[in-house]
N, C-alpha and C positions, 0 to 999 in steps of 0.2 A: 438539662438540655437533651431533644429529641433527636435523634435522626434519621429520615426516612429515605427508603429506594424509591425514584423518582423516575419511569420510564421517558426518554428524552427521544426524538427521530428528529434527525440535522436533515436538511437540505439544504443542497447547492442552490444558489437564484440565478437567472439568466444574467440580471444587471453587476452581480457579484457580490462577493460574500457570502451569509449562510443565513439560516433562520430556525429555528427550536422550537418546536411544538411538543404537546404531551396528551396523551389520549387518560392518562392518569387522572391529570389538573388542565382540565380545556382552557380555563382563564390563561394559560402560560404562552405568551411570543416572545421571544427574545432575537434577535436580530447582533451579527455580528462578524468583522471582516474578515477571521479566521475559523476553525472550528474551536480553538483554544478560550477564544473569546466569547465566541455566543456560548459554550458551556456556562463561562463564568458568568454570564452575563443572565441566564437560566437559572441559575443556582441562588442569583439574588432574589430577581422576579419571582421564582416559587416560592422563596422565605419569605417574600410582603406577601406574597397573596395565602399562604398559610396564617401568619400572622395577624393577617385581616379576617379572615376563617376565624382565628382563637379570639380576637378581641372584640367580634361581635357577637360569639355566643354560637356561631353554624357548628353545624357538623362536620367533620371532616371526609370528601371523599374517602370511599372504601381502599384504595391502596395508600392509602397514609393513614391508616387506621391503624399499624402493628409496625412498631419502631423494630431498627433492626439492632437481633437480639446480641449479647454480649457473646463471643467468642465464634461468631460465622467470620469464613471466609470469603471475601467477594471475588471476583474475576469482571474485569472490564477493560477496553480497545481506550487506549489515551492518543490523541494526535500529537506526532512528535514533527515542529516545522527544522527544516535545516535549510541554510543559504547553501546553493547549490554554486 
């Protein structure tokens, strides 16, 4: 199994909730009521549409082209929700 860095940009919507796009992987929307979600919700959507990339033989967009390597360290902003 691969794993690849997957640039992700949330936005807020007017009607509410969030929405995930990827300049990476343009086929990618994911849509969802928190930011915790539409990640998850992102993180599916990219694996079928990579999946569908591998099992019909395309190529893979150039940023999923170089899994990341064993022993980097990443840095990443996670949303933490709290009932106030």
């Amino acid at each position: 199994m691969s794993e690849f860095l997957l640039s992700i940009k949330i936005e807020s919507l007017e009607e509410g909730g969030y929405l995930a796009t990827s300049d990476d992987l343009p086929e990618l929307l994911a849509q969802g009521r928190t930011v915790a979600e539409t990640l998850e919700i992102a993180q599916d959507v990219a694996r079928k549409i990579v999946e569908s990339y591998l099992d019909h033989g395309d190529p893979l967009p150039d940023a999923l082209k170089t899994a990341i390597p064993a022993g980097v360290a990443l840095e990443a902003k996670i949303p933490v929700s709290v009932a106030a």
